[in-house]
KEVO-565297 format. One record per residue (C-alpha): residue in three letters; x, y, z. Coordinates in steps of 0.1 Angstrom, whole numbers, padded with zeros to 4 digits, always signed. Example, Ala and Ser with C-alpha at 12.3 -4.5 7.8 and 13.67 -1.06 7.14 Angstrom:
residues 2
Ala+0123-0045+0078
Ser+0137-0011+0071
//
This chain:
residues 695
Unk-0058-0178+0183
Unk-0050-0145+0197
Unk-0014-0134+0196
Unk-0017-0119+0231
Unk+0003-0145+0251
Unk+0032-0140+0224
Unk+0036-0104+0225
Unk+0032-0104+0266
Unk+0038-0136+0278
Unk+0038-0145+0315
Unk+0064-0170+0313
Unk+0091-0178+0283
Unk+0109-0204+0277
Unk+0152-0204+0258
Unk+0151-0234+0243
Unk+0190-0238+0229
Unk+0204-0212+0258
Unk+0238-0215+0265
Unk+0264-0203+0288
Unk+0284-0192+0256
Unk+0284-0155+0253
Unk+0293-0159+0217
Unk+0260-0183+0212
Unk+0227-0170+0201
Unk+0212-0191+0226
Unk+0231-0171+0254
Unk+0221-0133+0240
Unk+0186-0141+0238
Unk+0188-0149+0277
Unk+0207-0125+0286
Unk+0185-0097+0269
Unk+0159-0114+0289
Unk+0175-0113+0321
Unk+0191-0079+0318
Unk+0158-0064+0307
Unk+0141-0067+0335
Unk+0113-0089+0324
Unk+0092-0097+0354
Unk+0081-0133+0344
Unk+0086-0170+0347
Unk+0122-0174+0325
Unk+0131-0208+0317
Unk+0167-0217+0297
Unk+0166-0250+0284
Unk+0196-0274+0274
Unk+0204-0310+0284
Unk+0242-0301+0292
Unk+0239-0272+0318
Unk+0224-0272+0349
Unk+0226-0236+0353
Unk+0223-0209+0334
Unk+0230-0167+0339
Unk+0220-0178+0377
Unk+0188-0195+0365
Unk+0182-0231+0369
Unk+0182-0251+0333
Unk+0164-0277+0327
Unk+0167-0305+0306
Unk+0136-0302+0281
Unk+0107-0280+0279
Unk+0086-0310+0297
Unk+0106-0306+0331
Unk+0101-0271+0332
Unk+0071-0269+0362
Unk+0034-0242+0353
Unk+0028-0231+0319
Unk+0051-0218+0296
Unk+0029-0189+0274
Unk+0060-0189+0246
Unk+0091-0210+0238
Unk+0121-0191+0217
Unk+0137-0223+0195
Unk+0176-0217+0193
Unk+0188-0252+0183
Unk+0196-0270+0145
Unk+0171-0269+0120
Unk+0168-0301+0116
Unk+0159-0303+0155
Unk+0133-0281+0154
Unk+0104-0307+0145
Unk+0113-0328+0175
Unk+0117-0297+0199
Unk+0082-0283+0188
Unk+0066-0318+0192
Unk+0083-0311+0229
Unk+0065-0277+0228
Unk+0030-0294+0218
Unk+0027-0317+0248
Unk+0036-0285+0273
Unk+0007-0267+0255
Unk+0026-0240+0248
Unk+0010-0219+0229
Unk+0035-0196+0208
Unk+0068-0207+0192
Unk+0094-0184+0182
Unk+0116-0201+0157
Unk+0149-0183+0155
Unk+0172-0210+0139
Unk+0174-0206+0098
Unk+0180-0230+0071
Unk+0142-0237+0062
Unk+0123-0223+0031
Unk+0152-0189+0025
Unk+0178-0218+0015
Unk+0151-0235-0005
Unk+0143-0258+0026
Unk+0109-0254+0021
Unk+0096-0293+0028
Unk+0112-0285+0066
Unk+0095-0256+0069
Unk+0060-0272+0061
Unk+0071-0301+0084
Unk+0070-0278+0113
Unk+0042-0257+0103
Unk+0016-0284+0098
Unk+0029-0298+0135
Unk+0024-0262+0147
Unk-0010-0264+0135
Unk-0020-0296+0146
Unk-0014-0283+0178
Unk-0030-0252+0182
Unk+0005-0235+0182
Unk+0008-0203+0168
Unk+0050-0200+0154
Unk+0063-0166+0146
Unk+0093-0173+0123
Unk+0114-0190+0116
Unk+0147-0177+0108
Unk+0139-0142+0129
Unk+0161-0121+0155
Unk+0130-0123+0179
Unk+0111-0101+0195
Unk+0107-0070+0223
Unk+0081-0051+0240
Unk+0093-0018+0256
Unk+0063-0012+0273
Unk+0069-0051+0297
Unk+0107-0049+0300
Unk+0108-0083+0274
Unk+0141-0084+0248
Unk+0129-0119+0240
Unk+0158-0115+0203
Unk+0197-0111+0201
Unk+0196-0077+0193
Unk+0219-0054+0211
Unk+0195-0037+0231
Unk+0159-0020+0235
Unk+0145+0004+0215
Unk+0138+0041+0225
Unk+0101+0033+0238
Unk+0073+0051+0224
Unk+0037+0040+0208
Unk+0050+0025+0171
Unk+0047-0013+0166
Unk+0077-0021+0141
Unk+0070-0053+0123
Unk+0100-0060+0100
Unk+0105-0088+0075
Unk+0147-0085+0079
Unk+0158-0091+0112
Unk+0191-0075+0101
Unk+0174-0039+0100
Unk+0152-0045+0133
Unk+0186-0051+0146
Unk+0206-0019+0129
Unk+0172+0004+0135
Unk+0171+0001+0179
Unk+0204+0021+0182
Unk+0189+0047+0156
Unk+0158+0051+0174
Unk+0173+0066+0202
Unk+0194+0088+0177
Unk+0162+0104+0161
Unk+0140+0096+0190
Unk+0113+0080+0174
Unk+0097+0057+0201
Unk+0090+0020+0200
Unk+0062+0001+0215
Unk+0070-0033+0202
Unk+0094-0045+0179
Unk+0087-0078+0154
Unk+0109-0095+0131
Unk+0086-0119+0110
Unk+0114-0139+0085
Unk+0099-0165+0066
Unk+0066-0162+0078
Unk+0051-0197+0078
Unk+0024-0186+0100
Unk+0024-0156+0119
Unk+0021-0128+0092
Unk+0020-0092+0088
Unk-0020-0093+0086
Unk-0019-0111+0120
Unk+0000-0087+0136
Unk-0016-0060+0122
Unk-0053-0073+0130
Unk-0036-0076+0163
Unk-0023-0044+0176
Unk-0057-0028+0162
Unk-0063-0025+0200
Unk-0030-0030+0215
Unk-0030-0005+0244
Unk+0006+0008+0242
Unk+0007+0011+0202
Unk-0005+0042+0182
Unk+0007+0036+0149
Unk+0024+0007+0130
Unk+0053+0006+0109
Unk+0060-0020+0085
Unk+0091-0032+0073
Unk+0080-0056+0037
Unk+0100-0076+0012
Unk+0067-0099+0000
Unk+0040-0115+0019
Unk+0033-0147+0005
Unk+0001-0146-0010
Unk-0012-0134+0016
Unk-0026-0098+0000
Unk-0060-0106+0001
Unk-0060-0112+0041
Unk-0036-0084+0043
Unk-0062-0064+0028
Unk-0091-0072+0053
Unk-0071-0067+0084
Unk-0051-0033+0076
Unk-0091-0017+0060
Unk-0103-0028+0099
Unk-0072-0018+0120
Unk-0067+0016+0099
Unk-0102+0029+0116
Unk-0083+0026+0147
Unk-0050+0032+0142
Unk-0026+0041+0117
Unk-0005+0018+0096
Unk+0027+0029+0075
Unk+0044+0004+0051
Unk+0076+0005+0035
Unk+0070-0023+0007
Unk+0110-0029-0006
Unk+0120-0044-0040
Unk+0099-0031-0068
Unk+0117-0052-0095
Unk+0090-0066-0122
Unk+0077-0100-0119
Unk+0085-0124-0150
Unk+0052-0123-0173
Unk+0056-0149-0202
Unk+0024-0152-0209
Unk+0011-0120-0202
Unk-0008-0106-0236
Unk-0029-0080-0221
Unk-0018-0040-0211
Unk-0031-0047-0177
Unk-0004-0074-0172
Unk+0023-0057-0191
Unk+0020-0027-0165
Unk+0010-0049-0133
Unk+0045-0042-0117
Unk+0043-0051-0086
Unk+0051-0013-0070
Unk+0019-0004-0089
Unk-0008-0031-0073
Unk+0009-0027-0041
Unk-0001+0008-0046
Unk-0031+0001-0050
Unk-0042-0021-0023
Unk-0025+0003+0004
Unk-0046+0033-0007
Unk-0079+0003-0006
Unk-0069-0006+0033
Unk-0059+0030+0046
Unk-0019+0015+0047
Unk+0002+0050+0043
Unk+0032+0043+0014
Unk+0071+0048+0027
Unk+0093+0055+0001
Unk+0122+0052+0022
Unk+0135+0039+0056
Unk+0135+0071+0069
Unk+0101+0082+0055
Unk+0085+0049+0070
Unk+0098+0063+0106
Unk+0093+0101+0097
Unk+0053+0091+0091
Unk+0054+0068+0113
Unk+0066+0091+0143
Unk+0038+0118+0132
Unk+0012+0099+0128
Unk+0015+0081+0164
Unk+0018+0117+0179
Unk-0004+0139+0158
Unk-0043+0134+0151
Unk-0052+0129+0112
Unk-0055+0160+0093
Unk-0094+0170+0085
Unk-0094+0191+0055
Unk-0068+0200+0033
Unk-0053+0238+0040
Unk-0020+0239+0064
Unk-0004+0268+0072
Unk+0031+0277+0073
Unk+0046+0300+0098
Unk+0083+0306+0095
Unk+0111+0328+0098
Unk+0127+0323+0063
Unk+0117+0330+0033
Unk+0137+0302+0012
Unk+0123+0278+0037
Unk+0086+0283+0030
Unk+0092+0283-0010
Unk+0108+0250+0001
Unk+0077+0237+0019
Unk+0051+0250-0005
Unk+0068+0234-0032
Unk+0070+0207-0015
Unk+0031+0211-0006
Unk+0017+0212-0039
Unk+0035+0185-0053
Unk+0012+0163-0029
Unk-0016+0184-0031
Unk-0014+0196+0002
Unk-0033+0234-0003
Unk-0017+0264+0010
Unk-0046+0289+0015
Unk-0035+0322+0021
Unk-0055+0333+0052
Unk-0087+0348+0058
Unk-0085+0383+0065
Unk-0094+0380+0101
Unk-0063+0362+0110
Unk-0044+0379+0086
Unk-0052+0410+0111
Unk-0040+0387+0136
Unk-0007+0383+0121
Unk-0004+0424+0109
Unk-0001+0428+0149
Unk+0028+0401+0147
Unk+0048+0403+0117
Unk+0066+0434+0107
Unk+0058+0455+0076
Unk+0083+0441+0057
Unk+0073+0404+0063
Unk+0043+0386+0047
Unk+0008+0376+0063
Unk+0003+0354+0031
Unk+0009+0318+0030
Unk+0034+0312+0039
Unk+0037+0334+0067
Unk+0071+0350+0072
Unk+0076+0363+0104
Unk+0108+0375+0090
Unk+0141+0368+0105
Unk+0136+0391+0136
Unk+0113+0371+0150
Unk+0117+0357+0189
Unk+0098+0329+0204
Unk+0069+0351+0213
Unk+0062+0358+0181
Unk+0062+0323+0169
Unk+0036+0316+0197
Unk+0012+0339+0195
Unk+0014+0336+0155
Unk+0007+0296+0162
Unk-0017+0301+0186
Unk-0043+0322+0161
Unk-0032+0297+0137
Unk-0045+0271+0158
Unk-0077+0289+0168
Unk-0086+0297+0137
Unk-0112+0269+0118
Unk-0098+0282+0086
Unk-0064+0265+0093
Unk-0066+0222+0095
Unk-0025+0219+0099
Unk+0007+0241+0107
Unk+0042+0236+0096
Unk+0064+0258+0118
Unk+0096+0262+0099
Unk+0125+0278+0118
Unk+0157+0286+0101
Unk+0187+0293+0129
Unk+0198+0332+0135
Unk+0218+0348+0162
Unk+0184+0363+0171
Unk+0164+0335+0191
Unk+0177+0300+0205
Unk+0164+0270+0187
Unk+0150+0261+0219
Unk+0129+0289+0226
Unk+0117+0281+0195
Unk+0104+0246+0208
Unk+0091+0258+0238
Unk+0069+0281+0223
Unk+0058+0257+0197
Unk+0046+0234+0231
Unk+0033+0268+0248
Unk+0011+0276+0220
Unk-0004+0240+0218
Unk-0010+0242+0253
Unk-0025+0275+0255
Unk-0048+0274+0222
Unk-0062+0236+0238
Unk-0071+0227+0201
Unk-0063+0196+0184
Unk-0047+0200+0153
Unk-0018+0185+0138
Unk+0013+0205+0138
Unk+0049+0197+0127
Unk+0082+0214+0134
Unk+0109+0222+0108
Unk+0145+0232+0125
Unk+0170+0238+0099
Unk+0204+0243+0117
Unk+0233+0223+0137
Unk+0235+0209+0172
Unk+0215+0231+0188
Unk+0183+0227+0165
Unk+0188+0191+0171
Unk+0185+0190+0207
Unk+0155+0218+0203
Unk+0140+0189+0180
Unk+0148+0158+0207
Unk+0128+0185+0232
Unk+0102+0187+0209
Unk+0095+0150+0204
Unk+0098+0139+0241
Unk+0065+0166+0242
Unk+0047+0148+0219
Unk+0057+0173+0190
Unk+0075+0154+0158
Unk+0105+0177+0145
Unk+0122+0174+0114
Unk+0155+0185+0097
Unk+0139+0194+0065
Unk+0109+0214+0052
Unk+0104+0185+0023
Unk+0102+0159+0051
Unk+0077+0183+0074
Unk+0053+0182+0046
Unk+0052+0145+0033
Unk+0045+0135+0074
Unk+0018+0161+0068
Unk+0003+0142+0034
Unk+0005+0113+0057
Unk-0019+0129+0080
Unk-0038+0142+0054
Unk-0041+0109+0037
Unk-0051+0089+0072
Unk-0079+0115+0082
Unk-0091+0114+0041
Unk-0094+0076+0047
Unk-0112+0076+0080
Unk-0136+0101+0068
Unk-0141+0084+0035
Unk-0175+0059+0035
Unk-0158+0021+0038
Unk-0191+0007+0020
Unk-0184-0030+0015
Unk-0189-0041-0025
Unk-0226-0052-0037
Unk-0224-0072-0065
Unk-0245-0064-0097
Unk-0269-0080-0111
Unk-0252-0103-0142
Unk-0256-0125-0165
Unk-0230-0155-0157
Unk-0244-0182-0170
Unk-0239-0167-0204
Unk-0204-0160-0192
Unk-0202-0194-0180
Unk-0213-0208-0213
Unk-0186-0194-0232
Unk-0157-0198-0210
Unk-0168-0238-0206
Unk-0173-0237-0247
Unk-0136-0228-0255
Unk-0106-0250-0253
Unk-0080-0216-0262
Unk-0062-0198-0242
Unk-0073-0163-0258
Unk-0108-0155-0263
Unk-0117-0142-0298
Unk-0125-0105-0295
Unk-0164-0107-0300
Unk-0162-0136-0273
Unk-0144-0114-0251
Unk-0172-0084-0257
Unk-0200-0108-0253
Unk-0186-0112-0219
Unk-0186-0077-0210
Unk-0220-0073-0225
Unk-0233-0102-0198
Unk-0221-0081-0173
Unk-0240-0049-0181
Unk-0206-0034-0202
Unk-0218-0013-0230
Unk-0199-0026-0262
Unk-0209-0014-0298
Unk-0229-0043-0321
Unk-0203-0068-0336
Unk-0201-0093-0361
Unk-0179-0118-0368
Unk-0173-0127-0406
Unk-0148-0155-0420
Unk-0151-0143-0460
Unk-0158-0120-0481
Unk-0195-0134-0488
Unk-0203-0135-0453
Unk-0196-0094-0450
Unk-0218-0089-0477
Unk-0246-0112-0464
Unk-0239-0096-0431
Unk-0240-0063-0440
Unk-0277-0072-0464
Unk-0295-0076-0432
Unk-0290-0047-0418
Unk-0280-0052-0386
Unk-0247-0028-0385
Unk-0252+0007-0392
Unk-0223+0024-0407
Unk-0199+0036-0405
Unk-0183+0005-0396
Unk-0148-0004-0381
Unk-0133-0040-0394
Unk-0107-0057-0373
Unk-0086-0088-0379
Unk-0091-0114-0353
Unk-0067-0137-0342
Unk-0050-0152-0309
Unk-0016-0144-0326
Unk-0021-0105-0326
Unk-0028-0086-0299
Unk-0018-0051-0309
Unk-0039-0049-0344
Unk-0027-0019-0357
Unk+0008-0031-0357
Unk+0003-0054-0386
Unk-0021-0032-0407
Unk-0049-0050-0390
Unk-0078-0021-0384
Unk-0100-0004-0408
Unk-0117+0028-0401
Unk-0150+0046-0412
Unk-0163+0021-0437
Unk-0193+0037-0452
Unk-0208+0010-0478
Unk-0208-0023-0486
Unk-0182-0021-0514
Unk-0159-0002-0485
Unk-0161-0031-0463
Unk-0156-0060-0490
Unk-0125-0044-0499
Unk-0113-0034-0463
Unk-0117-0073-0456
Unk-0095-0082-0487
Unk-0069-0056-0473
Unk-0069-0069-0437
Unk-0063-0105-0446
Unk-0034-0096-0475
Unk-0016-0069-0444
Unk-0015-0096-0417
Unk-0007-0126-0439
Unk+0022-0100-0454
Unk+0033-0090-0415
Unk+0025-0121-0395
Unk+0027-0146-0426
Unk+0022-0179-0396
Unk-0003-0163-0377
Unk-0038-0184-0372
Unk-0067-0158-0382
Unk-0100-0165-0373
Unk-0118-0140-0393
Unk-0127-0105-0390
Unk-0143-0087-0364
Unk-0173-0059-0380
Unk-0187-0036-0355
Unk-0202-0004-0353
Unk-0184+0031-0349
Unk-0187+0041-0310
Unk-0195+0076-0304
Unk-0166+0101-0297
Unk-0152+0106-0264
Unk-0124+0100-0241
Unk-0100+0068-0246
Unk-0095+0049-0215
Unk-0083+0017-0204
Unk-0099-0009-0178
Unk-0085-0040-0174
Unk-0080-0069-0145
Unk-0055-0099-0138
Unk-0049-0124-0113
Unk-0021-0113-0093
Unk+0003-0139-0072
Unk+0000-0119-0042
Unk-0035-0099-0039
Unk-0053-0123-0064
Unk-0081-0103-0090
Unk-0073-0074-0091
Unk-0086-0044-0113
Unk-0067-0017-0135
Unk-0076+0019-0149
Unk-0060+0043-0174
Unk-0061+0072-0197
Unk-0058+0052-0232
Unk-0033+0064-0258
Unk+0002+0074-0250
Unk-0006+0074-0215
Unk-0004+0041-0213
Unk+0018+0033-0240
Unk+0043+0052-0230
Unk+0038+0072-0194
Unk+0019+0038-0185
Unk-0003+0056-0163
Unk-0023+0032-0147
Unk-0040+0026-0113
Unk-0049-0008-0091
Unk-0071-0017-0067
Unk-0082-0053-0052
Unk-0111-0065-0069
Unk-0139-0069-0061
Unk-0138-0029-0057
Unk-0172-0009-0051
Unk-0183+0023-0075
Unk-0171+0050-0050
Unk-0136+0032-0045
Unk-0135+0033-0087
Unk-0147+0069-0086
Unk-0114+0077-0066
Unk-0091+0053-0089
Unk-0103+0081-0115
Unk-0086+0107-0101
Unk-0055+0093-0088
Unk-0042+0091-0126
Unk-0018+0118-0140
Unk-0042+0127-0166
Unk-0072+0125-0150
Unk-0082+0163-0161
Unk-0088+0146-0195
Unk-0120+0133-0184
Unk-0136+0165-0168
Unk-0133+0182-0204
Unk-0106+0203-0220
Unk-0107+0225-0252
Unk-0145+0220-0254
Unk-0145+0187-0249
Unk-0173+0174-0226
Unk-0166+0158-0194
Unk-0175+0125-0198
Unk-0202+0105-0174
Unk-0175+0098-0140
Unk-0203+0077-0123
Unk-0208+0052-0152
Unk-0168+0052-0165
Unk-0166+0040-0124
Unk-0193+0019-0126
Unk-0179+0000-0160
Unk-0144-0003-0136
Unk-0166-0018-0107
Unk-0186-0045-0128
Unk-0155-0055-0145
Unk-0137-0059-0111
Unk-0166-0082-0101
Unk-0163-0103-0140
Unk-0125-0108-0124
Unk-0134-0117-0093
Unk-0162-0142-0100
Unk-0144-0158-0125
Unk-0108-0176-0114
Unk-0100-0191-0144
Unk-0101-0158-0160
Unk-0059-0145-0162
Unk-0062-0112-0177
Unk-0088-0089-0191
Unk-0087-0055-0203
Unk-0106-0032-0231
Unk-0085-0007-0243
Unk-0101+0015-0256
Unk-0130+0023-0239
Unk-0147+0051-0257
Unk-0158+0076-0219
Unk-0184+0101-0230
Unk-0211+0124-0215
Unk-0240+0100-0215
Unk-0225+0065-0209
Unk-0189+0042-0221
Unk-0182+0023-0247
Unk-0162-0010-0246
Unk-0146-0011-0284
Unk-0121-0035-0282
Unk-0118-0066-0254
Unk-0090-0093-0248
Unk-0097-0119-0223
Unk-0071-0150-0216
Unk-0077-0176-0200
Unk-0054-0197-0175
//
């Protein structure tokens, strides 16, 4: 069901209104009243028979027409009676203010009224919210103190507190609202629903999103914001990044799955924008419902300070943002412009002498010029030129040059810079105290114009052998795979891995070894479900040449983990072939509580020992999305060759990353996988090591 009649209703109901001014029940009606909604309104409680000059009625039944959406005010433990009430009007939205459900561990309650929301057709956003309100139709359908400054950002906010702090702070910073959400529990209504939602929502040019957790949900979350992001925007602020508990996790990949890290990931997969901050949720957010995306990579600075554009370059290659210096066309451009003793390099200092002209005709051939794909005007105060002159010729520029292109202002100075910047905004130009918070709007922009011009292929899945996969998984009764289980497994699904053996004595190396199946040199590994880190117990032999080598390498393996891990259960040992020499990385996958599979990559080594440099995505993930999970680690020069080294084969390291997303994926009862190391070479990867648990 659509959530239009919620978010502009024709008619709402106050179920729980009171003449109290001190009641919940009697805010929420008065924000109604007083806003100016031009609907049916409709307080309802037993005991009044008016209401703020509206008749009350005694139940939603009495109330005469339709009602689009009811606003539940009353006990919790009322609430299943009131939305029974609800189901025979055929309302069609609930909003379920009152608390005490699932937050105080009420969670049977909650479901109560969820499954009779449900059973009804009933869409409830809630409960335990402030409400809602839509600038654009005059509705304060919450209790919060008053509107919003009204612009084109749909806030959705998981704390009803902070939608209520943030509407007096919007008209502070003047960062406009179109509609503002608070979601609480969310038994139903969730953020994917709003966001699927105000994809075409005619008033909204950007959403912000306030989260705490979303239930499970990931996976749907996923979908909507990949759809909605082609149309418009979406910023998130995702709050608490303290690790989940992981008792059973053996594997790296659920060791470094914090949950800041596979959120990263699946907001880079759907286009979502990352906040670090409240106010770099609203400082994006403002931008990027003003500004068009950012095609291509080079913005230019134009300033009158030198200190300021060190600060924004800095600032600018930190998030690879490139600062080209221009070509020398427009650099002759700026000669006519800037005096001798300035600089027509990037940035461009104008120099402190400058007056408004300068800055817009310096913007203009900025603008003009296809070289140029964003500008960053950063204006320091001086007894030379008002701030606001500074802002109008920011706007005349734009409006002479006609070309759309996104550029942000920078006004570093007191009052009068921030009414220059409150100017600016009500134009349609965002403005912002600092150089720092200038450029990570623009990284926004360049990140939303990166995604929209990036090819959104869906994920084709391979052809694999599951059956063989199937055949082990169904043959096992552990928990942990042994490791030439686990790299049978990634050989059925097209995973190079080098030729193993698994031997349980002495004789059996030798008989192995006799037929000739293994060329050497040779690497012997303990096996066993009791030791995951092998060389931590003496557990891993290296460049065995001969038979006698490997007899006694398999007498040494058993007498150092016996001696380190005396009660440990050893299956055997695990003989394979050397892989060829390359780059160490690490791919892995788990099953998340919140997205589900999902899929990991890392440089191997101290990288992700130590700097745990790892990346996530939402499995299944296609080989172009892996290709850009590549790049996204610190070290990821490692792979295009240093000191000689070859760069290594990025199409089949991606594809390896791909096919083990889809192993994840097509298997639930698979918890954690991950092969670390995977030799990356020139010509192919190598799978040398695999652990695979089971749930």
């Amino acid at each position: 069901m659509t959530l239009q009649n919620l978010i502009e209703p024709t008619s709402i109901a106050v179920i729980g209104a009171s003449p109290n001014p001190e009641k919940i029940g009697h805010q929420i009606l008065d924000n109604i009243v007083r806003g100016g909604f031009d609907g049916g309104v409709y307080p309802i409680n037993p005991k009044e028979r008016e209401i703020l000059g509206l008749k009350c009625y005694p139940n939603i039944m009495e109330v005469p027409g339709q009602v689009d959406v009811a606003v539940i005010v009353v006990p919790a433990e009322i609430v299943p009676s009131v939305l029974e009430d609800c189901a025979k009007k055929r309302v069609s939205h609930v909003v379920v203010i009152s608390s005490g459900f699932s937050e105080v561990g009420n969670k049977d309650l909650e479901k109560e009224i969820v499954e009779i929301c449900r059973k009804n057709s009933m869409r409830l956003l809630g409960p335990n919210v402030i409400g809602y309100i839509n600038t654009a139709t005059k509705l304060n359908a919450s209790f919060g103190p008053d509107f919003p400054f009204p612009g084109k950002i749909a806030f959705l906010t998981q704390s009803g507190a902070l939608g209520v702090a943030i509407t007096g702070w919007t008209w502070m910073e003047r960062v406009g609202l179109s509609v503002l959400v608070s979601l609480g529990n969310m038994a139903d209504v969730s953020f994917s629903d709003l966001i699927d939602y105000f994809s075409y929502h005619a008033d909204t040019t950007c959403i912000a999103a306030y989260m705490e957790g979303i239930k499970g949900d990931g996976r749907k979350l996923v979908e909507a914001a990949s759809q909605t992001s082609l149309n418009v925007p979406i910023v998130a602020f995702k709050a608490g990044r303290s690790e989940r508990g992981r008792a059973a996790t053996v594997s790296h990949t659920g060791s470094l799955a914090g949950e800041s890290g596979v959120y990263d990931g699946a907001f880079k997969q759907s286009g979502i924008i990352r906040a670090n901050s409240l106010h770099e949720l609203f400082d994006k957010s403002l931008g990027l419902s003003l500004l068009p995306p950012m095609v291509g990579g080079n913005c230019l600075i134009i300033t009158n300070a030198g200190g300021a554009g060190v600060m924004a370059a800095d600032t600018a290659e930190k998030l690879d943002i490139e600062i080209y210096d221009p070509p020398e066309r427009l650099k002759r451009t700026f000669k006519s412009i800037v005096p001798p003793y300035g600089s027509v390099n990037n940035p461009i200092d104008l120099t402190a002498m400058a007056i408004g002209g300068d800055f817009r005709e310096a913007i203009k051939a900025a603008l003009l010029d296809p070289s140029v794909n964003a500008v960053l005007v950063a204006y320091t105060v001086t007894r030379m030129v008002d701030p606001m002159d500074i802002a109008k010729a920011v706007h005349e520029a734009i409006s002479s040059a006609g070309i759309k292109k996104p550029i942000v202002v920078n006004l570093i100075g007191g009052v009068e810079c921030e009414t220059a910047a409150k100017w600016l905004k009500g134009h349609g130009i965002p403005s912002y105290p600092t150089p720092e918070r200038s450029i990570k709007v623009i990284s926004a922009l360049r990140g939303y114009g990166d995604y929209l011009a990036s090819e959104l292929e869906g994920f084709k899945p391979y052809k694999v052998d599951k059956r063989s996969v199937e055949e082990i998984l169904n043959g096992t009764s552990r928990r942990v795979l042994r490791e030439d289980e686990a790299l049978e497994v990634f050989r059925a699904y097209g995973i190079d891995t080098p030729k193993t053996l698994l031997v349980k004595s002495q004789e059996e190396v030798i008989s192995a070894l006799k037929k000739g199946d293994l060329e050497y040199p040779l690497v012997m590994k303990i096996s066993s479900p009791d030791i995951q880190h092998k060389t931590d117990v003496g557990g891993v032999k290296l460049g065995i040449k001969d038979e006698k080598e490997a007899v006694k390498a398999f007498e040494e393996l058993m007498k150092n983990v016996k001696k380190a891990k005396p009660g440990a259960e050893i299956e055997g040992v695990v003989v394979q072939e050397t892989a060829p020499r390359g780059v160490e990385v690490i791919i892995g996958g788990l099953k998340d509580p919140t997205f589900g599979p999902t899929v990991m990559f890392g440089l191997g080594g101290i990288m992700v020992e130590v700097l745990k440099d790892v990346v996530f995505r939402v499995a299944p993930v296609n080989r172009e999305e892996c290709l850009k999970m590549l790049q996204e680690v610190k070290g990821s020069e490692l792979l295009k060759g240093v000191r000689g080294a070859k760069e290594v084969h990025m199409n089949c390291l991606a594809e390896g990353l791909s096919r083990l997303s889809q192993l994840i994926y097509d298997f639930p009862e698979i918890a954690e996988v991950d092969a670390n190391p995977v030799i990356a070479h020139e010509n192919d990867i190598c799978a040398v090591d695999a652990l695979i648990r089971l749930e």
